[in-house]
N, C-alpha and C positions, 0 to 999 in steps of 0.2 A: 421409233428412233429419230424419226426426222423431226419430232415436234423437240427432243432432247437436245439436240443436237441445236435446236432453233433460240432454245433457254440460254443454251452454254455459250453460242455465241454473242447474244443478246446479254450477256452478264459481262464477257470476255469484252464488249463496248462500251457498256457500264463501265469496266474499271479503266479501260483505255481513257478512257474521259473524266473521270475524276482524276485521275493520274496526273493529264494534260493539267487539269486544271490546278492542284496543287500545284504542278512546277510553277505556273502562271502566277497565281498568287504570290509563292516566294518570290520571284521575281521583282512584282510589283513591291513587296516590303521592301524589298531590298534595293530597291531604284529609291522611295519615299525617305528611306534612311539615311541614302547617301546626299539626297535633297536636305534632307531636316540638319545634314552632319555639315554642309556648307552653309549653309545657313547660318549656322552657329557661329562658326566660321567666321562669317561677315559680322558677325553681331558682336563679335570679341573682337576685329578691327577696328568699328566703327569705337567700341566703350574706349579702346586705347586713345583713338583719336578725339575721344570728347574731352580723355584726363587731360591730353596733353594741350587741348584748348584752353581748357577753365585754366590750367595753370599758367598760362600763356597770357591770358585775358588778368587774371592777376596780379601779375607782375606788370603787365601798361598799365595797368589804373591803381598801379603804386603811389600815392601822396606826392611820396621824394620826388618819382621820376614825372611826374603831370605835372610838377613844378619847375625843376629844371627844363623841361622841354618847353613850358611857359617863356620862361627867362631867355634860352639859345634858339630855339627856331624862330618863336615870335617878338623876341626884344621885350616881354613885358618884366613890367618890375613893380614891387610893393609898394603901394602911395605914401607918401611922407605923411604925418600926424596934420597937416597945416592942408592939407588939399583932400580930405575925408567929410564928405557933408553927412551929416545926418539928418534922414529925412524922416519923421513922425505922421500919425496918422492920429486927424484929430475927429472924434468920436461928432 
């Protein structure tokens, strides 16, 4: 009887322990998921922040507006037809 006795509770450890360890495991998924689910997270912040960049970036290096800002911050203006040299590159 004591050897039976010695089985059943040696099995009764066994599953004590695998037990533990699934919880364990779930656990760990379920930390790894809420890792992977921030994550995401950040990564659909950052793609908002890049659209609103490029778009952002597009609108300064508008034609119109590089020109106007030409003209008003820095006083430049288009050169007369009479003060344009053309300068050739003779082979």
């Amino acid at each position: 009887m004591s050897r039976l006795a010695f089985i059943l509770i040696a099995l009764a450890a066994v599953n004590v322990c695998s037990a533990v360890a699934v919880v364990y495991s779930k656990h760990l998924s379920r930390q790894q998921y809420a890792d992977i689910s921030q994550s995401q997270q950040v990564i659909d912040e950052l793609d908002v922040q890049w659209s609103q960049l490029q778009i952002e970036e597009s609108t300064f290096s508008e034609h119109g507006r590089v020109d106007r800002t030409a003209r008003d911050r820095l006083g430049m203006v288009t050169p007369d037809y009479k003060e344009i040299v053309m300068i050739s590159r003779q082979p």
